[in-house]
C-alpha positions as CSV (number, residue, x, y, z in Angstrom):
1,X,3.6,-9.8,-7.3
2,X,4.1,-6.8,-5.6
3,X,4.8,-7.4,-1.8
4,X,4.0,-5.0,1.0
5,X,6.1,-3.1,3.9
6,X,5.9,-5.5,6.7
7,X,5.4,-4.7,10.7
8,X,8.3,-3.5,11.8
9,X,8.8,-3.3,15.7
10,X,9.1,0.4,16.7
11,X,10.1,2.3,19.6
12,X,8.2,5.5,20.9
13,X,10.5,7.7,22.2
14,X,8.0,11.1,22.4
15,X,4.4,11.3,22.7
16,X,2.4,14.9,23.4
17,X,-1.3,15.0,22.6
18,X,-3.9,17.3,24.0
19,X,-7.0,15.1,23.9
20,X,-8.5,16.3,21.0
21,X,-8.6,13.6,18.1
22,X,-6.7,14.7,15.0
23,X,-8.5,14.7,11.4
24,X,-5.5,13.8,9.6
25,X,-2.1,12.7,10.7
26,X,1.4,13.8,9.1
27,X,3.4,11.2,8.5
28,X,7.2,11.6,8.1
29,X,10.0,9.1,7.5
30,X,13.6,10.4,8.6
31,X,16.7,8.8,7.6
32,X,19.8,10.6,7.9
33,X,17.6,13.8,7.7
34,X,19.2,15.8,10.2
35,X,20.2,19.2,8.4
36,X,16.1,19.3,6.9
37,X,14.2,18.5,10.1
38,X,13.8,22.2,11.6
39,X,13.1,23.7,8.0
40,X,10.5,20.4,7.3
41,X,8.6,20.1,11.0
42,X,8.2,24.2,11.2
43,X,6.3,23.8,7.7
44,X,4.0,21.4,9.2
45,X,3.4,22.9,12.2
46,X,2.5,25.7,11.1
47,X,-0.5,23.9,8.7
48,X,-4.0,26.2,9.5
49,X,-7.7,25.1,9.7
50,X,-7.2,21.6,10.6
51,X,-6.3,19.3,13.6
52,X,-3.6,17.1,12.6
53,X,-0.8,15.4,14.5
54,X,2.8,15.1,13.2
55,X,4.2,11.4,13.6
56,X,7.7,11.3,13.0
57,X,10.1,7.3,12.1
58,X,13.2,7.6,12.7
59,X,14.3,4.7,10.6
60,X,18.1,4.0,11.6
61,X,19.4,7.4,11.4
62,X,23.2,7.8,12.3
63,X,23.6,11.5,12.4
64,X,21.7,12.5,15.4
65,X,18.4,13.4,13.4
66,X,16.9,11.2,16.3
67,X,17.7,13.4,19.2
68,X,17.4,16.6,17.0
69,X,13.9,15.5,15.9
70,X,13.0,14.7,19.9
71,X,14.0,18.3,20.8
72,X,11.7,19.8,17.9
73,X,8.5,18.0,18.6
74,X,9.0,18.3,22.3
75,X,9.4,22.2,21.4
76,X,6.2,22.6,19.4
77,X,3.4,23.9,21.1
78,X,0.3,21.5,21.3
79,X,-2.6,23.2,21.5
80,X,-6.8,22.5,21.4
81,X,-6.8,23.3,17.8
82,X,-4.3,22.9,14.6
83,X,-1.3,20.8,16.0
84,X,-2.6,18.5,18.8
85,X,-0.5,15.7,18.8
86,X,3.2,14.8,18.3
87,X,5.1,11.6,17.9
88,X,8.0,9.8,17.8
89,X,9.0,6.0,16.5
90,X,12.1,4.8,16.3
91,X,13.5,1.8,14.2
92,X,16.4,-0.2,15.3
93,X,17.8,0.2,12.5
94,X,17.4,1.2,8.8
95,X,14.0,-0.5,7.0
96,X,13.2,1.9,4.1
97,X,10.2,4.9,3.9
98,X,7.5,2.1,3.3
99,X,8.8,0.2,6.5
100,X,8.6,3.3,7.9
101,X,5.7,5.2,6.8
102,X,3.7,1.4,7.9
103,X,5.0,2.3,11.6
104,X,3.2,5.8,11.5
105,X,0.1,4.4,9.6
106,X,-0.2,2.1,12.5
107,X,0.5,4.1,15.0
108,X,-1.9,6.8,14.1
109,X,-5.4,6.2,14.3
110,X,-6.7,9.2,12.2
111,X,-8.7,8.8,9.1
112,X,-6.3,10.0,6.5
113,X,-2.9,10.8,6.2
114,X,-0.7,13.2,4.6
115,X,2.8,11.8,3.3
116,X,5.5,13.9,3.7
117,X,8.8,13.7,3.0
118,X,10.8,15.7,5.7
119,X,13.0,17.2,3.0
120,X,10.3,18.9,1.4
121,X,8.3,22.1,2.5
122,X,4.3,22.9,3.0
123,X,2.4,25.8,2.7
124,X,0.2,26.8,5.3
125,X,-3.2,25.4,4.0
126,X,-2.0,22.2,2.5
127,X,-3.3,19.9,4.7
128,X,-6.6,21.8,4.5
129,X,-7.2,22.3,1.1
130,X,-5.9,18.4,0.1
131,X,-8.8,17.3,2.9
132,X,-11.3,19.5,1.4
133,X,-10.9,18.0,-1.6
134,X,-10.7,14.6,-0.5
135,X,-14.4,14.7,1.0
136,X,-15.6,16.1,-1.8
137,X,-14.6,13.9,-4.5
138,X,-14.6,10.7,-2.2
139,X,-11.4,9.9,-3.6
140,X,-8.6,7.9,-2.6
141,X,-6.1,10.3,-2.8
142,X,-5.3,14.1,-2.9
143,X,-2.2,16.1,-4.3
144,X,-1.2,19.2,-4.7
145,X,0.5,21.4,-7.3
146,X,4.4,21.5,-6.3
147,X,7.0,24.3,-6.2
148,X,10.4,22.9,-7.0
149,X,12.8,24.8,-5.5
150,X,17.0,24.2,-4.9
151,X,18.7,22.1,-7.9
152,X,15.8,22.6,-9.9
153,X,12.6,25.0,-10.7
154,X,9.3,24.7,-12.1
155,X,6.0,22.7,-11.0
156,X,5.1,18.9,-10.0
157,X,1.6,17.2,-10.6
158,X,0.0,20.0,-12.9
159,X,-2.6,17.2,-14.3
160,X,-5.7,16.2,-12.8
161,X,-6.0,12.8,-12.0
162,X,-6.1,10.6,-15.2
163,X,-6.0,6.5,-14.7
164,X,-5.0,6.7,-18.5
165,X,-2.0,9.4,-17.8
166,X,-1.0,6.8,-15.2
167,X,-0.1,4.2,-16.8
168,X,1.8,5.6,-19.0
169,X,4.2,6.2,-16.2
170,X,4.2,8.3,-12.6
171,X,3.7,12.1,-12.6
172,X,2.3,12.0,-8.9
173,X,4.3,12.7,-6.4
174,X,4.4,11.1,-3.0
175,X,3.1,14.2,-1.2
176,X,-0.4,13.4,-1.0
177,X,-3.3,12.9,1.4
178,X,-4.5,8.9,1.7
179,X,-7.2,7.6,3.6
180,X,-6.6,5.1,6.0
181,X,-9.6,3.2,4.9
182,X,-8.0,2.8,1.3
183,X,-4.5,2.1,2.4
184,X,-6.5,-1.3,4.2
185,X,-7.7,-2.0,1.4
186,X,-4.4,-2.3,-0.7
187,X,-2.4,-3.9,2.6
188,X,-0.4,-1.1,3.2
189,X,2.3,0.3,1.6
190,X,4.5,-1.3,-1.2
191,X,8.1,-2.4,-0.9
192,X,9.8,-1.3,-4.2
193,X,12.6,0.4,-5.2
194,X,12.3,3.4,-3.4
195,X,12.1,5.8,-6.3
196,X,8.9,4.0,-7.4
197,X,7.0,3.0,-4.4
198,X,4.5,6.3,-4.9
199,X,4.2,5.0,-8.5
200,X,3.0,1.7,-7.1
201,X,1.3,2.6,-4.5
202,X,-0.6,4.9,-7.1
203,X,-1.3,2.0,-8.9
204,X,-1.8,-0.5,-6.3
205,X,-5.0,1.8,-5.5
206,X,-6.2,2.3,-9.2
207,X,-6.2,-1.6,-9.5
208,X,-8.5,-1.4,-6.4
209,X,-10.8,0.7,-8.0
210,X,-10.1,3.8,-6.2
211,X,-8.7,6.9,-7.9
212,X,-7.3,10.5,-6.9
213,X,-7.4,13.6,-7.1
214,X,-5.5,16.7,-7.9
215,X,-5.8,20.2,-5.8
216,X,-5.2,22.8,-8.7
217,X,-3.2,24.9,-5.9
218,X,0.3,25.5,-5.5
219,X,0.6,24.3,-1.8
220,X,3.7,22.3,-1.2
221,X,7.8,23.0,-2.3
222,X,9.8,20.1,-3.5
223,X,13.3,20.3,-2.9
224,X,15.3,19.2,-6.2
225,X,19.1,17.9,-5.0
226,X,20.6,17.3,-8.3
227,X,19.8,14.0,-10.3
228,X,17.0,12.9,-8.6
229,X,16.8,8.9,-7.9
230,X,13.4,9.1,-10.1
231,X,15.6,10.2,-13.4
232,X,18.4,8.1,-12.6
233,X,15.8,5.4,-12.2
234,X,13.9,6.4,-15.6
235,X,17.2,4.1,-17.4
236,X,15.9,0.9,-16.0
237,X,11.9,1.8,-16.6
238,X,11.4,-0.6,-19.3
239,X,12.5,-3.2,-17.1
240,X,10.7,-2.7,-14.1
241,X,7.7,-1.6,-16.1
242,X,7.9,-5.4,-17.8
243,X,7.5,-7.1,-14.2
244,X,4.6,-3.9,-13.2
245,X,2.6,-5.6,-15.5
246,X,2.6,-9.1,-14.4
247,X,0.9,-7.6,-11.4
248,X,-1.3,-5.1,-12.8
249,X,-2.2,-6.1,-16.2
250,X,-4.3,-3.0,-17.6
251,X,-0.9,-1.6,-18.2
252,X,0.1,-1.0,-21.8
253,X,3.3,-2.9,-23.1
């Protein structure tokens, strides 16, 4: 049985908003992120042809990302269009990017979401062009096309969405868009192993009966930092795809 991130008490520590509601919220889980915030909350900010807020969980950081973050989003100009609302949670201590990424689905009250890992980088019409495509498929999910960039090159999440591809095992990454009204569904976010939780939260939403779709756009960078925990994770697959399937059962052996 695959359990789910549970309510974690937060603290807000920033809130600007203009008024305006926000079409999709950008939700970011910081641990220890200090050295990527500037670089990772400029990319976002800069996002065109949508209004979106940026909610930022500081889950337990020890390196002063919490006070560096505070001075970014107070920084960032909120205006009646594009960025109109910024946020930020704290926890008391370190829960995990499901724990925290439950605190800024709660928090937010906008009808879809884009997860965003604060490492990582967008391009201008991300957010746009993944909503876009969201409406007009009435899927689930949207995902880009990614640049890797730093210990690594070449491209994430090339293949359209394919239940079949799926199971076979995760080429999704967690930089998508989710609607609110699907994450409900599922009860929130799943509390694996970290490495997994977009696999499972991919497939959490398949067993639902909802599916996803790909933007065939290069829109987003992911930043590569040697052995990711995904490969280093791919040596204990079999195991953890054993106990997968005594939750979701359309799996193949």
């Amino acid at each position: 049985m695959i359990e789910r991130a549970a309510n974690i008490d937060y603290e807000c520590l920033l809130h600007r908003g203009s008024g305006r509601p926000a079409q999709a919220s950008v939700i970011i889980p910081v641990h220890n992120g200090r050295r990527f915030l500037r670089e990772g909350l400029e990319s976002v900010a800069d996002q065109q042809g949508v209004d979106f807020e940026i909610v930022v969980v500081d889950d337990g950081s020890t390196d002063g990302g919490t006070e560096e973050a505070a001075r970014i989003l107070q920084a960032q100009e909120v205006a009646e269009s594009g960025l109109v609302g910024a946020t930020l949670l704290r926890h008391g201590r370190a829960y995990g990017p499901a724990a925290a990424r439950q605190s800024a689905m709660r928090w937010s009250q906008a009808p879809a979401a884009l997860l965003f890992d604060v490492d990582n980088l967008l391009y201008p019409r991300c957010l746009q062009r993944c909503l876009q495509v969201l409406e007009c498929s009435q899927a689930a999910f949207a995902y880009p096309i990614l640049r890797i960039f730093g210990a690594g090159s070449g491209l994430l999440g090339t293949h359209p969405f394919d239940r079949e591809r799926l199971a076979q095992g995760n080429y999704i990454d967690t930089l998508a868009v989710l609607r609110r009204s699907a994450w409900e569904a599922i009860g929130g976010f799943p509390t694996v192993p970290e490495p997994l939780e977009d696999y499972v939260l991919w497939l959490s939403l398949v067993d639902q009966g909802f599916h996803g779709a790909q933007v065939p756009e290069i829109l987003a960078c992911y930043r590569m930092r040697g052995e990711s925990r995904s490969q280093s994770w791919q040596k204990n697959l079999p195991e953890f795809r054993a106990r997968l399937r005594r939750t979701f059962s359309w799996l193949p052996a």
